[in-house]
C-alpha positions as CSV (number, residue, x, y, z in Angstrom):
1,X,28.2,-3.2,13.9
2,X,27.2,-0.2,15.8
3,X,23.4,0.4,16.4
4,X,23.9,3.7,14.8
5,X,25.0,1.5,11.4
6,X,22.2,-0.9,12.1
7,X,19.7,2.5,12.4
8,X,21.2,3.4,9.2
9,X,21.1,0.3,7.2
10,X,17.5,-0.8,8.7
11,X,16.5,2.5,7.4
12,X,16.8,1.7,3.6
13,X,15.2,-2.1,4.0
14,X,12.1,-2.2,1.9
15,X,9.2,-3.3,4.1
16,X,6.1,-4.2,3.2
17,X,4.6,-1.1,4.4
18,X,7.1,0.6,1.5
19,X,5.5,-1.2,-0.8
20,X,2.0,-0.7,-0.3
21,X,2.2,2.6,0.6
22,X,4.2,3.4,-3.1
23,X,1.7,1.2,-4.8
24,X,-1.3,3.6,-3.1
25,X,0.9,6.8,-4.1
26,X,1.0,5.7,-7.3
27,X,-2.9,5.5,-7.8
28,X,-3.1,9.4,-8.0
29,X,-6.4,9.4,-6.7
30,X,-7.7,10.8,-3.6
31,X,-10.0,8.3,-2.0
32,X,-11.2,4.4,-2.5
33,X,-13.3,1.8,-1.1
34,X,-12.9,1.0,2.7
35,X,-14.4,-2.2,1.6
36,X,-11.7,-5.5,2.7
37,X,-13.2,-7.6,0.4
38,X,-12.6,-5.4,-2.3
39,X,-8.7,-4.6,-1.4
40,X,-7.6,-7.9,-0.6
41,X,-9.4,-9.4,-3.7
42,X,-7.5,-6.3,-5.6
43,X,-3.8,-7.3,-4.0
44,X,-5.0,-11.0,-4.8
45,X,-4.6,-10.6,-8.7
46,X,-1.4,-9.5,-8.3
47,X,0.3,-11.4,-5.6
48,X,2.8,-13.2,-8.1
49,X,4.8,-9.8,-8.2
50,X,8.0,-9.6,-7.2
51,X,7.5,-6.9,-5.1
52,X,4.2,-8.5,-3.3
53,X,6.3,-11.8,-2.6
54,X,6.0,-11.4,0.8
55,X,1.7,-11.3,0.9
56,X,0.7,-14.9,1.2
57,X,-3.5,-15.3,0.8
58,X,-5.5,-17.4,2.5
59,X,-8.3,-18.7,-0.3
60,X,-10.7,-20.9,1.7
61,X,-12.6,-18.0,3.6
62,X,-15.6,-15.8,1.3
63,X,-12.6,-14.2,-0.3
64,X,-9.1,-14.0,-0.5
65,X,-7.6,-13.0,2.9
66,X,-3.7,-11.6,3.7
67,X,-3.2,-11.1,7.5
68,X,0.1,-9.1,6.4
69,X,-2.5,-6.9,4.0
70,X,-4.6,-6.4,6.8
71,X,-1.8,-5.4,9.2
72,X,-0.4,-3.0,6.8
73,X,-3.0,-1.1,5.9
74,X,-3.8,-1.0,9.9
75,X,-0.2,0.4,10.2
76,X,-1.3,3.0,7.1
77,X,-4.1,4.3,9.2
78,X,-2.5,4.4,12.4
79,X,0.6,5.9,11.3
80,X,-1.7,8.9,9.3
81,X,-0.1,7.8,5.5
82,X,-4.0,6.5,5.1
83,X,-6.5,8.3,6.2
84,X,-10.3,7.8,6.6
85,X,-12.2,11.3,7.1
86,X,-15.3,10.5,5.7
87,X,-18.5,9.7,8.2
88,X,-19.5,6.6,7.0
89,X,-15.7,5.6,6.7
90,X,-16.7,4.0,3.6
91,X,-14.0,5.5,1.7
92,X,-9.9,5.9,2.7
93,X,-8.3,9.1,1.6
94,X,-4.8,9.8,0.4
95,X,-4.4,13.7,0.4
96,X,-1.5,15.9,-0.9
97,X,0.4,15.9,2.4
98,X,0.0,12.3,2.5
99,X,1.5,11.8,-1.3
100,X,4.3,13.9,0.0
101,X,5.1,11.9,3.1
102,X,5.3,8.7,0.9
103,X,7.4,10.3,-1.6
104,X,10.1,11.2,0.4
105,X,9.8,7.9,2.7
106,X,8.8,4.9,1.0
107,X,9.3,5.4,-2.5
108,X,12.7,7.2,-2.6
109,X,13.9,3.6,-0.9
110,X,12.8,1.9,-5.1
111,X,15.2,1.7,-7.6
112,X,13.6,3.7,-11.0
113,X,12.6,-0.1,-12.0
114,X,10.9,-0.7,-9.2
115,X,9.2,2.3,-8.9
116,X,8.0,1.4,-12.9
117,X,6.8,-2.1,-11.3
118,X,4.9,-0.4,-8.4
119,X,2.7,2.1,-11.0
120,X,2.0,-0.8,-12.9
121,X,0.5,-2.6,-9.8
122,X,-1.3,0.5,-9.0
123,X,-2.9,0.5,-12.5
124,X,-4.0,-3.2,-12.2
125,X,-5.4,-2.5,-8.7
126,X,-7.5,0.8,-9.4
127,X,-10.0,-0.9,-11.5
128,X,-11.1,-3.3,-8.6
129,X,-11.3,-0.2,-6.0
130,X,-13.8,1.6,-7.5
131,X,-11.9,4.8,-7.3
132,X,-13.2,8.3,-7.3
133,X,-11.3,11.5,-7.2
134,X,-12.6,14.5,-4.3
């Protein structure tokens, strides 16, 4: 296999960064709490997923830990698909340009099932992130 094959083929694999990213784009809000506790307990309640099959939690800490979580939403930051403007960095914001990146990366990668799956994660989540539009 060529490496411009491999490029191309790698380039479709869903990675957990897919996922979480379409699962934030699909929260249609603009900003939520910064607080780990909070998000990992969130991703907790719904780690039975298909989709979240490759999050494994660690339970014997104060809360429910994921090291992949952690590293993801890291990666989120870093790569500017997160961001987290505010002064206090109390809250991380997703903002129009953001939504658009993800859409046309991540989520164009899920089948129209899939996609379904991810907005019904996103639902689940939203009420343990205390979420606030701008």
């Amino acid at each position: 296999m060529s490496l411009q094959l491999l490029k191309e083929e790698m380039k479709n694999d869903i990675t957990p960064l897919d996922v979480i990213s379409s699962i934030l784009f699909y929260l249609e809000e603009y900003e939520f709490s910064t607080n780990y506790e909070k998000i990992h307990g969130a991703f907790f309640k719904v780690k039975d997923r298909e989709l979240l099959k490759e999050f494994n939690f660690l339970t014997s800490g104060p809360y429910p830990y994921s090291e992949l979580l952690e590293n993801v939403f890291s990666r989120l930051n870093i790569s500017g698909l997160l961001g987290c403007r505010n002064p206090d960095f109390e809250r991380f914001t997703i903002e129009e340009k953001q939504r658009k990146r993800i859409e046309k990366g991540a989520l164009s990668k899920f089948s129209e099932e899939q996609k379904k799956e991810l907005a019904s994660i996103s639902k689940i989540i939203r009420k343990d992130l205390s979420l606030s539009t701008k």
